[in-house]
N, C-alpha and C positions, 0 to 999 in steps of 0.2 A: 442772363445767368450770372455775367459776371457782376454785374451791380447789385443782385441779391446779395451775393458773399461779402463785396467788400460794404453793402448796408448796413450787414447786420453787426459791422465790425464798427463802423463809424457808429451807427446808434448805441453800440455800448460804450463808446469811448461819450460819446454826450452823455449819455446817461451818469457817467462818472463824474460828468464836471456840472450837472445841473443839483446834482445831489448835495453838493457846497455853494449853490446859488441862494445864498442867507446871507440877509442885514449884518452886516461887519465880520464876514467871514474870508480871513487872510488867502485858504486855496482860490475860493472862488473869484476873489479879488484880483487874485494873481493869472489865473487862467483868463480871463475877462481879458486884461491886459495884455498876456499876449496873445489871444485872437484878434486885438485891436481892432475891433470893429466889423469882425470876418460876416458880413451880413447871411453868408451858407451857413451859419453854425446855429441861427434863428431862434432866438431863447430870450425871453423876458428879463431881463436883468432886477435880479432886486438884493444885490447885494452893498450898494451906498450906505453907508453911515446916516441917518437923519437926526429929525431933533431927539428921536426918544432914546436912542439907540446911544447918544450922546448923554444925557438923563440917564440914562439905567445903566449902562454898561462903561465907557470911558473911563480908562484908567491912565494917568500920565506916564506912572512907573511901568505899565506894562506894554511892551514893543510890540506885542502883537494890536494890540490896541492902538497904539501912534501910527501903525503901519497902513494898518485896515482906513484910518483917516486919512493915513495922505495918499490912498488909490483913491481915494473918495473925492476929496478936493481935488484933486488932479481929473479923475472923469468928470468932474462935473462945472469946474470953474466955480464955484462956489467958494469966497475965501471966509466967509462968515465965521469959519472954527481954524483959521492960522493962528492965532494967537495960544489956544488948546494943542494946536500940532508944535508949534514951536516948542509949549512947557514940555511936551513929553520927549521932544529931540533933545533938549536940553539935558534934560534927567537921562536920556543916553547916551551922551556923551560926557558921562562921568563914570562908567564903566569901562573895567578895565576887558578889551576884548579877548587879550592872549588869557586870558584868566576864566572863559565863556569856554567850558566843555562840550564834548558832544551832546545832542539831546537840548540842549536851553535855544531860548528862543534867537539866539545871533545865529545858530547854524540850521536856521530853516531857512530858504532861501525865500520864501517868500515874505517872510518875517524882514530879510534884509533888502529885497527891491522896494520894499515896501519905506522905508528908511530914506533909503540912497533915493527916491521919487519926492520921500517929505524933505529931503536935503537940498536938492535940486529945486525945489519951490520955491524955500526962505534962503536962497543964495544972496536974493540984492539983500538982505537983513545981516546974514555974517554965510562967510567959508567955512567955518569950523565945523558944519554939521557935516560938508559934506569931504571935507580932510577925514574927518572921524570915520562916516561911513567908506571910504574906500581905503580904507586901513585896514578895515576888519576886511573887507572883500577882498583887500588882496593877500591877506594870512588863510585866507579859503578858497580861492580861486585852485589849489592845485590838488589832484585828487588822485588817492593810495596808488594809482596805477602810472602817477608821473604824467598826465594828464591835462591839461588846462580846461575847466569848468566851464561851459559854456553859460549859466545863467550867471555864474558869478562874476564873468566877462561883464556881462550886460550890467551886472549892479556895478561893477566898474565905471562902464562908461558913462551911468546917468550923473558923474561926481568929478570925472574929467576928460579932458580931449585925448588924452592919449593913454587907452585902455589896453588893457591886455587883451591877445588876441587866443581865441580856442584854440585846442588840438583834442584829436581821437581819435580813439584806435575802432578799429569795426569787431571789439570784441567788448566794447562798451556795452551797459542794458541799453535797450530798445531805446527809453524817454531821453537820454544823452546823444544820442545820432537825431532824432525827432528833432531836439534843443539845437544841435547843429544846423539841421538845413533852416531849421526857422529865422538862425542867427544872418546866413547867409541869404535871407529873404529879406533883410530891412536894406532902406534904399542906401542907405552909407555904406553896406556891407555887398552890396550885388557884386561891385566892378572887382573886388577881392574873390571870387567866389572859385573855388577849386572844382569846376563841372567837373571834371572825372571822379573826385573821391566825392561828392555827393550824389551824382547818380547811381554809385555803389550805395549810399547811406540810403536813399530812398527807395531803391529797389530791394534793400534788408526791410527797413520797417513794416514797408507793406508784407513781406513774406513773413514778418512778427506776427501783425495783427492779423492775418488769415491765419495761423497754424498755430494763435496763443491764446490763453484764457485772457482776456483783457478786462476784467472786473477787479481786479486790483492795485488799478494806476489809481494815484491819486487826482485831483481835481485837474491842477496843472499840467499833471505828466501827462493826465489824456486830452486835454485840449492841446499839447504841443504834438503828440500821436496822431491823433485828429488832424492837426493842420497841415501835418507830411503826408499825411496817407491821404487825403482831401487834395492837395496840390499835386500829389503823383498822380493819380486817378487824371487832375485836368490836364498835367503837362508830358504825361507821357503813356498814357493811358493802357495802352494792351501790354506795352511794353514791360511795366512794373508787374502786371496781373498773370504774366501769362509765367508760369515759373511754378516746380514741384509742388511748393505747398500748393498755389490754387490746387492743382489735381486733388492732391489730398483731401482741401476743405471740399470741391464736390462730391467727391465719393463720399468722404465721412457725411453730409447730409440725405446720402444718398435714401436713409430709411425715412427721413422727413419729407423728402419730397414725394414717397408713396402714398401720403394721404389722398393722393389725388388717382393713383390707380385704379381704374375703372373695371369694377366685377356689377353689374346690377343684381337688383334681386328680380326673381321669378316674377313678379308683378307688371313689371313693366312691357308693354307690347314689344318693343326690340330691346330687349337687353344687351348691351357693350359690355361684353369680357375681354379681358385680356391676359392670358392664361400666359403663366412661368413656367416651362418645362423644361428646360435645359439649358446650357452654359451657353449656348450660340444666343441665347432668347436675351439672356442679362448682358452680352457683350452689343447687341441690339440698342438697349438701354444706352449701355457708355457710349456706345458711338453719338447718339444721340445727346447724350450731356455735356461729350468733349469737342465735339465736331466742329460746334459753332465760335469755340476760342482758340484751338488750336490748329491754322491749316495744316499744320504738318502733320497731324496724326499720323498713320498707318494703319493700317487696317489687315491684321496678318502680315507682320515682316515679316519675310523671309529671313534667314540670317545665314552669315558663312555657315556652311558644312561643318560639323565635327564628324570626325572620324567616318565613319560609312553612315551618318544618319544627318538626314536634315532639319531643323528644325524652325518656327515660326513661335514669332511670340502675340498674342490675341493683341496688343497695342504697340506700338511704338509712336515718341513723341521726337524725333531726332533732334529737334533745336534745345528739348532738353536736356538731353542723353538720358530719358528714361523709358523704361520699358512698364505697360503693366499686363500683367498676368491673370486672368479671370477665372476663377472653379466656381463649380455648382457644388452643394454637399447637400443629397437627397437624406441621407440620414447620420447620426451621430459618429456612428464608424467612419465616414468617410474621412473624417476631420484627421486623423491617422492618416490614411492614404495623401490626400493635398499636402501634408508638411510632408510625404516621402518624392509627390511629384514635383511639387516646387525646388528643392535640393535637389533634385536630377537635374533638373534643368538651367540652373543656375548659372553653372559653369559653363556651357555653350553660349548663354546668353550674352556673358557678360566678358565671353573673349579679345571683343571688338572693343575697347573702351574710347576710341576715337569718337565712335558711334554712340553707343550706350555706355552710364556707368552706374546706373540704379534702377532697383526694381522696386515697382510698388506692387502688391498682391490685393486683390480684393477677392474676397469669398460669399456670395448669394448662398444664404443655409435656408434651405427650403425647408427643411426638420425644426427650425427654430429650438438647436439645439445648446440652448445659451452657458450650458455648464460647463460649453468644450473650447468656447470661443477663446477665453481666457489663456488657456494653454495653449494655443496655437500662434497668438498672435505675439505671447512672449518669445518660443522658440523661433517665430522664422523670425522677427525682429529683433535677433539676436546675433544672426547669419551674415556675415559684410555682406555688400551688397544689396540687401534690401534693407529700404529705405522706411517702410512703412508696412502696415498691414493692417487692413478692412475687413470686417464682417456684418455684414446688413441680413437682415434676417427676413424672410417673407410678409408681407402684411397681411394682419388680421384678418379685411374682405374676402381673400384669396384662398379657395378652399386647398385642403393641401391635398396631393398628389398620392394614390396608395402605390 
C-alpha cells in the first residue's frame, strides 16, 4: 500500500524530469547531474550535445548553450568541442554579472552550474573562468529569506575549495530542503551533516510529495524531490511514510481503489457481492487500508469522559495524535446532519491533546450526492481542529440502497 502512494509520487517526479530529457537541454542536463548516475531513476539519457546539435544550434554568446556543452563534455569525457566551450566562457566573462537582472540567463541556476562545470574543466588553460563564475554565484548564493542557496553552494564549490556553506529554514519550498539533504549526500559533505535537522527535512518532503500536486517542479527540482523521497523511502522507510498526510493520500484514493470492488452480474454461477450498508461496513474498509501501516491504529478509542457521556472515536492513530472520524450519508440531507455531528463531537475529542490533536473526517456518500460535497468539506475544514476532510462517493457496480 504504502509503495503504491509513494510510486505514484516518484513516477511523477520522473515524469517531470524525462520531459527535459533533450539534446542540449540545460534542466535535463542539470537534473542528470545531479542524480549522478542514480542507476533507480533508470532513464535513457539523450540529452549530450552531439555533432549536429553543435551544427544547428551552438551559440558562443548564449550561456545557455556554453552551459548545456560543458554538462556534455563533462559527462562524457569527450574534449573534441573545448576549444567551442572555451569561446563561449570567454564571451562570458566579459559580462558584467551585477548588471544580469532577474529573469536572464546568469540567474538560472542551471544555466550557472552549467558555467562554474565548463570553468572547472579549462582550469589548467586560465583561472579567470572560473574567478568569473564564482563571483556571480557568490552575488546569488543568498536568498530573500537571508538564506544560503543550496545549488548556488554547489556552483561554488565547483570554482573553489572553500565554498559557502547552505542554511534553511523548514519554511523553505519543498525543492530547497530536497537541494539540502542532497547537498549533505555527497561524500565531502556527509561528515558535516546535521542528522537531526535533516531528518526533519526528509520527513517534510515526503509528507510534500504525498499531499502535493507534483506536476509543476521543474526538471531539476523534481529529480532533487525524487532523490529525497527515493533515499527516505531506503533509509528510513515507515518512518518517513507513516505521518498524517500518508492517511490522507489513502483515503483520498480511497474511490480509485473501488475499481476493484467486487459486485458480479447475474450471469455468473456464484456471483461475489460485496454490499455497502452502513458506517461499520466502510470503517471495515479503513481498518483494512490503515492496519497494515499503522500498528497503533485503534479500533473504537475509547476517550476521557466528558461530562456524563462517554465517547469513542471510529479511529485513533496515537503516534499521530490524530483521530478519524467516519459517516455514512444514505441520502443528500444527511450531509446537514454529519457537519452538525462532527462539531458535537469535536470538543470531547480533542480535550486530550497529549493524545490527539487532529481530526481527519471521511464521508462514504452512498446517495452520490456530489452537489453537497463541496459545502461540507469547506465548513468542517474550516473548524481548528480538523485537519482534513474526505468524501468518496459509492461506485458505479454497486446497486444503490432504497
Amino acid at each position: 500500500m504504502t509503495g503504491t502512494w509513494i510510486g505514484t509520487a516518484l513516477e511523477q517526479l520522473r515524469s517531470n524530469v524525462t520531459g527535459a530529457n533533450r539534446k542540449g537541454n540545460v534542466g535535463g542536463l542539470l537534473a542528470r547531474h545531479l542524480l549522478a548516475g542514480d542507476s533507480r531513476f533508470n532513464v535513457e539519457w539523450d540529452v549530450n550535445c552531439d555533432e549536429a546539435w553543435m551544427r544547428d544550434v551552438y551559440d558562443a554568446s548564449n550561456l545557455a548553450c556554453v552551459a548545456a556543452l560543458a554538462y556534455t563534455i563533462h559527462a562524457t569525457g569527450d574534449g573534441t568541442y573545448l576549444a567551442d566551450l572555451e569561446n563561449g566562457l570567454t564571451r562570458a566573462t566579459t559580462r558584467d554579472p551585477e548588471a544580469a537582472g532577474h529573469g536572464t540567463a546568469l540567474h538560472d541556476i542551471g544555466v550557472l552550474i552549467g558555467l562554474c562545470i565548463g570553468a572547472q574543466l579549462l582550469r589548467n588553460r586560465s583561472e579567470r573562468y572560473a574567478v568569473w563564475c564564482l563571483s556571480v554565484a557568490r552575488q546569488l548564493a543568498q536568498t530573500p529569506r537571508g538564506h544560503t542557496d543550496t545549488l548556488t553552494c554547489y556552483a561554488c564549490r565547483l570554482c573553489t575549495n572553500d565554498p559557502l556553506a547552505p542554511t534553511l529554514g523548514m519554511q523553505s519550498p519543498v525543492e530547497s530542503r530536497a537541494a539540502f539533504d542532497w547537498w549533505f549526500r555527497q561524500p565531502d559533505e556527509m561528515s558535516k551533516a546535521p542528522n537531526e535537522q535533516l531528518a526533519k527535512v526528509r520527513d517534510s518532503v515526503v509528507q510534500d510529495a504525498l499531499s502535493s500536486s507534483l506536476d509543476g517542479y521543474s526538471a531539476h527540482q523534481s529529480a532533487l524531490i525524487w532523490s529525497c523521497v527515493r533515499n527516505a523511502v531506503s533509509d528510513t522507510t515507515s518512518d518517513a511514510l507513516r505521518s498524517p498526510a500518508a492517511v490522507v493520500h489513502a483515503l483520498r484514493n480511497f474511490e480509485t481503489a473501488m475499481k476493484r470492488w467486487r459486485w458480479d452480474p447475474d450471469k455468473l454461477q456464484n456471483p461475489v457481492r460485496w454490499p455497502i450498508r452502513s458506517e461499520r461496513e466502510v470503517q471495515d474498509i479503513l481498518w483494512l487500508i490503515l492496519r497494515p501501516i499503522f500498528d497503533d491504529l485503534e479500533d473504537e478509542d475509547t476517550l476521557p469522559k466528558f461530562g456524563h457521556s462517554t465517547y469513542r472515536a471510529d479511529f485513533g492513530i496515537p503516534s499521530l495524535g490524530l483521530l478519524i472520524e467516519v459517516k455514512y450519508a444514505r441520502s443528500a440531507g444527511d450531509f446537514k446532519a454529519i457537519e452538525k455531528e462532527v462539531l458535537e463531537d469535536l470538543v470531547p475529542y480533542l480535550r486530550s491533546p497529549e493524545r490527539y490533536r487532529e481530526v481527519v473526517v471521511f464521508i462514504y456518500d452512498e446517495s452520490s450526492s456530489v452537489q453537497h460535497h463541496d459545502t461540507t468539506i469547506r465548513a468542517l475544514r474550516s473548524v481548528t481542529g480538523i485537519s482534513d476532510v474526505l468524501v468518496a462517493c459509492r461506485p458505479s457496480q454497486l446497486p444503490q440502497h432504497s
